[in-house]
Structure formats: structure tokens, C-alpha cells
DSSP file (Angstrom, degrees, kcal/mol; ACC not computed):
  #  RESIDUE AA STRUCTURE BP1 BP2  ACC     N-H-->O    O-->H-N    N-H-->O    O-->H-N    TCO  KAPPA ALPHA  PHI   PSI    X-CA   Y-CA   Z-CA
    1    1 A X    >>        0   0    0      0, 0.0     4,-2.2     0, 0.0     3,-1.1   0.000 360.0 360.0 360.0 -63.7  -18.1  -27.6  -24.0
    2    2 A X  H 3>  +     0   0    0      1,-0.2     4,-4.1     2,-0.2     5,-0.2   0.855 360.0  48.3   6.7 -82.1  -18.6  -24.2  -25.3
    3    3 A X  H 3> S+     0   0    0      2,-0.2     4,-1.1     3,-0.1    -1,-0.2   0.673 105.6  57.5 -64.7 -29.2  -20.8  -23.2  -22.7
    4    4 A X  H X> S+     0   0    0     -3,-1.1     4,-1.6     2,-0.1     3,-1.2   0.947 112.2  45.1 -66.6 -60.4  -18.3  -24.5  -19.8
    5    5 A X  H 3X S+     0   0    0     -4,-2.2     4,-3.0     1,-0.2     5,-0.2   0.817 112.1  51.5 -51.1 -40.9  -15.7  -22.2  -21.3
    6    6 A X  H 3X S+     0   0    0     -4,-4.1     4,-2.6    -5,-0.3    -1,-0.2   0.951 112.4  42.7 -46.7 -53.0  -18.1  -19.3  -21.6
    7    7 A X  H <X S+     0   0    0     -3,-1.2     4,-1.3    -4,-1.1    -1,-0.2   0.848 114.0  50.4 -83.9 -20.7  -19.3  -19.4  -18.1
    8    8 A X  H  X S+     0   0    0     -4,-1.6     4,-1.5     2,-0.2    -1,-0.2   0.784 113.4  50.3 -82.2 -26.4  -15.6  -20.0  -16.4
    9    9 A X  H  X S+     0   0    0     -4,-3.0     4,-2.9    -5,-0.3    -2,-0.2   0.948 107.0  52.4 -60.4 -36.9  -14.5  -17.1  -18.5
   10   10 A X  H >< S+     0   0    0     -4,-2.6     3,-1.1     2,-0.2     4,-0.4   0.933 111.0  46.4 -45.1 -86.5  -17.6  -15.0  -17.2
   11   11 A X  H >X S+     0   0    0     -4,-1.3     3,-2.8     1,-0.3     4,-2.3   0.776 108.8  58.6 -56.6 -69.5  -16.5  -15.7  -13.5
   12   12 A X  H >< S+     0   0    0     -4,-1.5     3,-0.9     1,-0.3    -1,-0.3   0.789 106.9  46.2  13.8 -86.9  -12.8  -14.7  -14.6
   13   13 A X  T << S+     0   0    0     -4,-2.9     4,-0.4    -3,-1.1    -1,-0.3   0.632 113.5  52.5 -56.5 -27.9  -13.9  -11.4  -15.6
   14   14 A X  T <4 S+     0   0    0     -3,-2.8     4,-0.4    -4,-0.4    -1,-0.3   0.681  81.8  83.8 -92.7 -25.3  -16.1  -11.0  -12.2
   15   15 A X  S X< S+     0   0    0     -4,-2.3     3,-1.7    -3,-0.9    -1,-0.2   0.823  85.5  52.7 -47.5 -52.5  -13.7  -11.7   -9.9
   16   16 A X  G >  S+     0   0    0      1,-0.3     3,-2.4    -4,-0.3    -1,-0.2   0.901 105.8  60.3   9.4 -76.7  -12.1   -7.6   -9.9
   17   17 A X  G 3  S+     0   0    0     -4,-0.4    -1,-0.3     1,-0.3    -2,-0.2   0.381 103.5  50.4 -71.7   6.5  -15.7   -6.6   -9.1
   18   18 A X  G <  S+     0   0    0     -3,-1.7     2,-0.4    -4,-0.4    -1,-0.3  -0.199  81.3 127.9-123.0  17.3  -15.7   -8.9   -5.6
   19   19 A X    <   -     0   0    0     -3,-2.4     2,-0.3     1,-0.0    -3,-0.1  -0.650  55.5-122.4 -87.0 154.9  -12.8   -7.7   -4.3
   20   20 A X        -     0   0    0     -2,-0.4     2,-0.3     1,-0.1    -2,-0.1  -0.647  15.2-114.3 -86.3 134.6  -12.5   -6.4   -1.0
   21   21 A X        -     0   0    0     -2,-0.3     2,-0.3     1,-0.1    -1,-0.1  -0.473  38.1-112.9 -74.7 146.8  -11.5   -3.1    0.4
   22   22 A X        -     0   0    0     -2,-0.3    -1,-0.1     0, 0.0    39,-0.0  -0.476  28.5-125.2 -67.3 112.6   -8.4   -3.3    2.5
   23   23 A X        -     0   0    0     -2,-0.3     2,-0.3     1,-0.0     0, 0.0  -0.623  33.6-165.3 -62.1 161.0   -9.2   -2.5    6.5
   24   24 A X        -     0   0    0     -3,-0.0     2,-0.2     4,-0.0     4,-0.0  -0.809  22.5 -98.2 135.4 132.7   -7.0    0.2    7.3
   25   25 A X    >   -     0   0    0     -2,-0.3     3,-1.2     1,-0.1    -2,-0.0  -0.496  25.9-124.4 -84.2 137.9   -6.2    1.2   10.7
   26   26 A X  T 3  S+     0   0    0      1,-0.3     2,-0.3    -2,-0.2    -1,-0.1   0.815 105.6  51.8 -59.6 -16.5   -7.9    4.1   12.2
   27   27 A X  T 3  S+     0   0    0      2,-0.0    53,-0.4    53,-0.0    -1,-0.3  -0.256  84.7 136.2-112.0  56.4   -4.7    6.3   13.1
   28   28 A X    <   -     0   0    0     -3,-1.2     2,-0.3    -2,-0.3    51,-0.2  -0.205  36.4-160.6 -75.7 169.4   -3.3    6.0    9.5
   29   29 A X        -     0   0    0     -2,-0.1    49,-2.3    72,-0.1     2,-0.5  -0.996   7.2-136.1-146.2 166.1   -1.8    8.7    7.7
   30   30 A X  E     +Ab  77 103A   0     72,-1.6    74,-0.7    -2,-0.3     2,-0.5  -0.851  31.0 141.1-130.1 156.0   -1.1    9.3    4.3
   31   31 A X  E     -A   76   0A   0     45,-1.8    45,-6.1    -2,-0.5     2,-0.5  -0.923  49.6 -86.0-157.6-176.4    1.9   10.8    2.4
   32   32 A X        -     0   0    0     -2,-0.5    12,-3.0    43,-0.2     2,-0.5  -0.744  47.1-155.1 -98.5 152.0    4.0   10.4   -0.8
   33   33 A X  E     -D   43   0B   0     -2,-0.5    41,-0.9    41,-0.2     2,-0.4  -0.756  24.4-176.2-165.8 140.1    6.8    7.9   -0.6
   34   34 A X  E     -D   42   0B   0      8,-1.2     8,-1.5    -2,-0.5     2,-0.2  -0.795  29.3-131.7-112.2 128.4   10.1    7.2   -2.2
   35   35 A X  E     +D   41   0B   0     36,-0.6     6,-0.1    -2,-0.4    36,-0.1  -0.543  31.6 172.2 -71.4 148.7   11.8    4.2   -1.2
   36   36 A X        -     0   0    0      4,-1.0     2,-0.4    -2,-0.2     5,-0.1  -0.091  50.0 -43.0-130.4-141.2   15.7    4.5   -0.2
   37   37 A X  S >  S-     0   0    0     -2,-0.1     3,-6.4     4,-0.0     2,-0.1  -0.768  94.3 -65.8 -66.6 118.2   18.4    2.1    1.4
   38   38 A X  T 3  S+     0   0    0     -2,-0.4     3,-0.1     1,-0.4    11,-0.0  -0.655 121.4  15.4 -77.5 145.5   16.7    0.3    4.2
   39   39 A X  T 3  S+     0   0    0     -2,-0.1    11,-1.1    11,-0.1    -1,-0.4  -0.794 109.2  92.1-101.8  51.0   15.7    1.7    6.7
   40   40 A X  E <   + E   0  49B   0     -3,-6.4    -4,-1.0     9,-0.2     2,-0.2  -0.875  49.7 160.7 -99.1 152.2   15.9    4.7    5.2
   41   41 A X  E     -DE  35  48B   0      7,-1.8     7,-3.0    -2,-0.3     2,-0.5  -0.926  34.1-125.3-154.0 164.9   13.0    6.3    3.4
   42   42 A X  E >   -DE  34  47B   0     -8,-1.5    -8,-1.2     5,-0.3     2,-1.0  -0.900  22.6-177.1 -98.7  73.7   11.4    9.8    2.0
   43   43 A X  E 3  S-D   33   0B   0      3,-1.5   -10,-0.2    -2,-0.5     3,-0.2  -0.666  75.2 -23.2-113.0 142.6    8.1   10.6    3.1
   44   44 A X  T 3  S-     0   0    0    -12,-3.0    -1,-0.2    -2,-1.0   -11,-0.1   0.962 130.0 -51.2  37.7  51.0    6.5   14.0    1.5
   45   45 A X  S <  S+     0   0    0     -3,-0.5     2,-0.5   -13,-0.3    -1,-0.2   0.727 117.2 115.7  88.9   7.6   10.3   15.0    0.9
   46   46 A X        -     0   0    0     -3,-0.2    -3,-1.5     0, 0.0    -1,-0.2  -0.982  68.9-107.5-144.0 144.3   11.5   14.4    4.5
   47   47 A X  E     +E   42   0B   0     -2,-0.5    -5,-0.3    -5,-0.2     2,-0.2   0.018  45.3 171.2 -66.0 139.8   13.9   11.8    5.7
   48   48 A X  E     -E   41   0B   0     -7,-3.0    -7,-1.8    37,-0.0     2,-0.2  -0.755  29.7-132.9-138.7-160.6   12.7    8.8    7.7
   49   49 A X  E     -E   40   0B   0     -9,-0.2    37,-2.2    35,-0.2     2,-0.3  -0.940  13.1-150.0-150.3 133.6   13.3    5.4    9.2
   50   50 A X  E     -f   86   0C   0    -11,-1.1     2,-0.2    -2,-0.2    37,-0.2  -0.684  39.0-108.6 -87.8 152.3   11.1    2.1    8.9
   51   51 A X  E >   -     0   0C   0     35,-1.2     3,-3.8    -2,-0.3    -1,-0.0  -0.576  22.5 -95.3 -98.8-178.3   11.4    0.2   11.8
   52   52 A X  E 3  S+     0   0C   0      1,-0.3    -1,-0.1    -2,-0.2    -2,-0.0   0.917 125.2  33.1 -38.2 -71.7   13.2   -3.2   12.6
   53   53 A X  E 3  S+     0   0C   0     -3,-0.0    -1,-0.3     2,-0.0    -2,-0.1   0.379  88.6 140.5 -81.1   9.0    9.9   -4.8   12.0
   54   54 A X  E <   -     0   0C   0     -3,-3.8     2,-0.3    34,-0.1    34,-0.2   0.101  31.6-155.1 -77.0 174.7    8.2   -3.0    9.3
   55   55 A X  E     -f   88   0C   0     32,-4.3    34,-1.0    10,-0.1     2,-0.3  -0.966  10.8-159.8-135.6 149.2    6.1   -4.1    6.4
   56   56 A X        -     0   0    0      8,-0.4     2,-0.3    -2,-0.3    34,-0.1  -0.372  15.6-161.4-119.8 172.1    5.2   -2.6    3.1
   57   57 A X        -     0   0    0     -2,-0.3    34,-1.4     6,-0.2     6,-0.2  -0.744  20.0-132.6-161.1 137.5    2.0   -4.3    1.7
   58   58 A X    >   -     0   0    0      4,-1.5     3,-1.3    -2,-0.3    35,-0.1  -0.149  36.9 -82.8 -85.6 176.0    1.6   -3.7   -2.2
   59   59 A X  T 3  S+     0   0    0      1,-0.3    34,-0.1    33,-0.2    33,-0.0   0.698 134.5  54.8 -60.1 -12.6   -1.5   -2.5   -4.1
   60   60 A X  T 3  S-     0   0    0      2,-0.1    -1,-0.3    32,-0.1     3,-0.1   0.404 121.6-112.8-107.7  11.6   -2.5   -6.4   -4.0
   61   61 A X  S <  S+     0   0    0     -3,-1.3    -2,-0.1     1,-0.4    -1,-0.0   0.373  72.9 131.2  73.0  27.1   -2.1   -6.2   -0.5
   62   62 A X        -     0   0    0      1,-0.1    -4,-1.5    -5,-0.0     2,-0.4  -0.216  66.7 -91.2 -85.0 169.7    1.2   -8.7   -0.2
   63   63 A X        -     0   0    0     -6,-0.2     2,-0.3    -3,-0.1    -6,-0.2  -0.826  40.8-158.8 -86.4 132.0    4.1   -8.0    1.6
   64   64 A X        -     0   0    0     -2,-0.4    -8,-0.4    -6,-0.0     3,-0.0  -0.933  27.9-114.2-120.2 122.6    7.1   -6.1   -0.5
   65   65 A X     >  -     0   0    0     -2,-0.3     4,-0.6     1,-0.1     3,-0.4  -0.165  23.6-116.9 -45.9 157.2   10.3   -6.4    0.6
   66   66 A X  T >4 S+     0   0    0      1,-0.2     3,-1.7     2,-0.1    -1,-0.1   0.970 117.3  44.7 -71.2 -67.7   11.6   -2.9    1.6
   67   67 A X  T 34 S+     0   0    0      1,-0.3    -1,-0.2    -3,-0.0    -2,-0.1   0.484 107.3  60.1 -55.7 -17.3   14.6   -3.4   -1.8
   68   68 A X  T 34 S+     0   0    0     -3,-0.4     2,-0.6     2,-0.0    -1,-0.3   0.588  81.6  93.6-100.3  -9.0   12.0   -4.7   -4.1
   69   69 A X    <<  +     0   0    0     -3,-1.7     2,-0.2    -4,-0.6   -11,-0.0  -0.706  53.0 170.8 -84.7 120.8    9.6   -1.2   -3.9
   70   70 A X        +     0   0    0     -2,-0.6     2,-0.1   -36,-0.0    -2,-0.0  -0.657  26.7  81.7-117.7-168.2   10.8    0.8   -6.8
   71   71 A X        -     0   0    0     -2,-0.2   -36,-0.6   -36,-0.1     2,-0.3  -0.132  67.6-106.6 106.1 165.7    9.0    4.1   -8.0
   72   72 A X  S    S+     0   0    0    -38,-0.2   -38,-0.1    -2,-0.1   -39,-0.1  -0.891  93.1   5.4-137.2 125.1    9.1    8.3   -6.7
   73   73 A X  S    S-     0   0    0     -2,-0.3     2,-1.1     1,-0.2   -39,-0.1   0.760  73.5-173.7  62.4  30.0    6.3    9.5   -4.9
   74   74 A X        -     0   0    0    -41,-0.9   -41,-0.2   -42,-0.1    -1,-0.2  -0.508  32.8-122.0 -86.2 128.6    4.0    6.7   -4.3
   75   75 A X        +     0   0    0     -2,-1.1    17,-2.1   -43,-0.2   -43,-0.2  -0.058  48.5 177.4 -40.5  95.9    0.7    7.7   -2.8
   76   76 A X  E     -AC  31  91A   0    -45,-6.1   -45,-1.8    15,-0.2     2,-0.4  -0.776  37.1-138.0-118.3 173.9    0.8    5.2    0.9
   77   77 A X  E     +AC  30  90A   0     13,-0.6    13,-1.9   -47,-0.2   -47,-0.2  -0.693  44.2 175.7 114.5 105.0   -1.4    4.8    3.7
   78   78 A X        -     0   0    0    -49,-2.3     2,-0.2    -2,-0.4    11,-0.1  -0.795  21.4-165.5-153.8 124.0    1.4    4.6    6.7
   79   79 A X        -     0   0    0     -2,-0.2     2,-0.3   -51,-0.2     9,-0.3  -0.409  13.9-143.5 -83.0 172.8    1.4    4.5   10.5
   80   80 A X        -     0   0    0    -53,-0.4     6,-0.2     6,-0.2   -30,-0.0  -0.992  11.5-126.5-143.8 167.8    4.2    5.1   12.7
   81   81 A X        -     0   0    0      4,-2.3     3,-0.2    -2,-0.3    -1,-0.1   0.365  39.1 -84.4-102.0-129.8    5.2    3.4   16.1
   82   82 A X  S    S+     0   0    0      1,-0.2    -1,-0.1     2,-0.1    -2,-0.0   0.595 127.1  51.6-102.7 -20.4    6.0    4.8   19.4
   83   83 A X  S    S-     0   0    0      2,-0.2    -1,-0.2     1,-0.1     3,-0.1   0.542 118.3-107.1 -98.8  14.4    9.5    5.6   18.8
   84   84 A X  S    S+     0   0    0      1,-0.3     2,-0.3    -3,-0.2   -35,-0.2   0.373  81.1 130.5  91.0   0.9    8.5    7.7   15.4
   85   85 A X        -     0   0    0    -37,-0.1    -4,-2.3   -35,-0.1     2,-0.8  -0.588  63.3-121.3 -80.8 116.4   10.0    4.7   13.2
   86   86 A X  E     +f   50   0C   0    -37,-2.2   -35,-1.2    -2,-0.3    -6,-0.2  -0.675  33.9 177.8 -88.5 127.5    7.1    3.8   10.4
   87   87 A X  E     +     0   0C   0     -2,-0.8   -32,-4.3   -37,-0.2     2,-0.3   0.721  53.9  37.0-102.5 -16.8    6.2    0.6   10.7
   88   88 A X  E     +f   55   0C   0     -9,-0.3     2,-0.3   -34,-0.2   -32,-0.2  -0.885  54.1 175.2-116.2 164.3    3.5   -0.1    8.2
   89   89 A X        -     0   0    0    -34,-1.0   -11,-0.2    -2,-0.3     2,-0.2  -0.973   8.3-171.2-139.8 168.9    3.1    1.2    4.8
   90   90 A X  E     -C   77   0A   0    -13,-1.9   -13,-0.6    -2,-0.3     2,-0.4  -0.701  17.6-142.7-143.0 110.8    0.6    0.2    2.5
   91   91 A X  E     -C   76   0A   0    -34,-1.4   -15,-0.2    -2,-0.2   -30,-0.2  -0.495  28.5-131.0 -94.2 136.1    1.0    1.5   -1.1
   92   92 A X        -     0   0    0    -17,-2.1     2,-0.3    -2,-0.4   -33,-0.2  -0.104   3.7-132.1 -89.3 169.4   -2.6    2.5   -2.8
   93   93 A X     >  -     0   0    0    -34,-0.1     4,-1.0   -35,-0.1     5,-0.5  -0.800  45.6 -91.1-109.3 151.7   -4.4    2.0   -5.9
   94   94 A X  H  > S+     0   0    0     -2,-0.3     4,-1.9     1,-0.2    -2,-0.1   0.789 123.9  54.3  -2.0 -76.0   -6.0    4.8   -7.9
   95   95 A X  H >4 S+     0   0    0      1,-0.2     3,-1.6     2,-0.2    -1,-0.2   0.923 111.0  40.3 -32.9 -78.0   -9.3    4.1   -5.8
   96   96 A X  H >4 S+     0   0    0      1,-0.3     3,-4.4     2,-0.2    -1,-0.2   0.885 107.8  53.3 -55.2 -66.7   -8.0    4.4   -2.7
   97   97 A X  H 3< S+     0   0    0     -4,-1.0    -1,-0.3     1,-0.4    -2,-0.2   0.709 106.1  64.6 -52.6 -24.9   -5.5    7.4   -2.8
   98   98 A X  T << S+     0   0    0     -4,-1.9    -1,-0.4    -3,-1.6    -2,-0.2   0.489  88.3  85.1 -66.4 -11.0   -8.7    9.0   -4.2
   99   99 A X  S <  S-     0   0    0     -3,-4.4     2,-0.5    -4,-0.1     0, 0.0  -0.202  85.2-118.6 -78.1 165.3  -10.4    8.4   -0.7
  100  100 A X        +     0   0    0     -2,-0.1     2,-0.4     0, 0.0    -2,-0.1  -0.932  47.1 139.7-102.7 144.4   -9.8   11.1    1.9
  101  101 A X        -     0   0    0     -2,-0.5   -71,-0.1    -4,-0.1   -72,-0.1  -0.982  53.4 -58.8-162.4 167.3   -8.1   10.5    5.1
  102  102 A X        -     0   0    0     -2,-0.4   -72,-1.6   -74,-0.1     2,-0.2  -0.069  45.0-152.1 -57.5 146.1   -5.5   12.5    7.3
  103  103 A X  B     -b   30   0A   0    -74,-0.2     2,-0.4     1,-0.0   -72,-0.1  -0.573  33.3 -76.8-105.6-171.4   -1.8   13.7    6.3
  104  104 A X              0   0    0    -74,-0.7   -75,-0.0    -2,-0.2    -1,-0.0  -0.743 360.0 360.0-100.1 133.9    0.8   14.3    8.0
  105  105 A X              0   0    0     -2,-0.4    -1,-0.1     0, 0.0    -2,-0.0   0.428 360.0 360.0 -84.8 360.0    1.7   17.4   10.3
């Protein structure tokens, strides 16, 4: 009995170390970003718009309602669409934001 518990705790603990990085789209960009009144939003200090359809994806990679992201300045991973409206965001973990990748002009 012992020894089940031991080895399903084990596996517990390992799970973390099998996680996957998150694909990312190649024409991403990254900025800081403060969530507002939807669809308005803050990215590096300058007013934006999500679009109709957009999606937030938390560090755990779920979907967050636009009203449920609280926090100033979080480090995202964001495209925008063809009418300049950003439509994905994805907000990073330590790891990632630590990565390098393009900003924004």
C-alpha cells in the first residue's frame, strides 16, 4: 500500500517536468498588457481594441474571459488581425517571456 502511494505521488511530482511548450504563431508579437473594459485594452501604454472574436489564453493555456484578466503590465505573446484589432493574446509564464521574439513597432 505504501509503495502504491509512493509511486502515484512520484508521478504527481513529474507531471510539471512533461509539459509541453505552447506552439505560437510565427507572426506574434510581444508587448505588456493591461486589461480594460472590453474591447478596450492597453498594450505597452497605447490604447487598443480586441476584436469581436478574440481570445486571451492564460499561462495554463485556457481561454480567459476578456472581464476575468486582472493584473498591470502582463508580459503577452499577441497577434493582430487584418483590420489592426488584436485577436489573440496569450499571457506568459516566467519561462516564456524570458524567450526572445519580436515587439512591437
Amino acid at each position: 500500500m505504501m509503495r502504491s502511494i509512493s509511486l502515484i505521488l512520484a508521478a504527481a511530482l513529474a507531471l510539471p517536468a512533461l509539459a509541453i511548450d505552447r506552439p505560437f504563431p510565427a507572426n506574434i508579437l510581444r508587448g505588456k498588457f493591461t486589461p480594460g473594459y472590453f474591447p478596450d485594452i492597453t498594450l505597452d501604454g497605447k490604447a487598443r481594441q480586441l476584436s469581436p472574436a478574440a481570445r486571451i489564453f492564460n499561462e495554463d493555456n485556457r481561454i480567459e474571459m476578456p472581464a476575468a484578466v486582472r493584473g498591470k503590465d502582463l508580459v503577452v505573446n499577441y497577434t493582430v488581425d487584418s483590420m489592426g484589432h488584436i485577436d489573440r493574446i496569450w499571457i506568459l509564464t516566467a519561462e516564456e517571456a524570458a524567450q526572445k521574439v519580436p515587439s512591437a513597432k
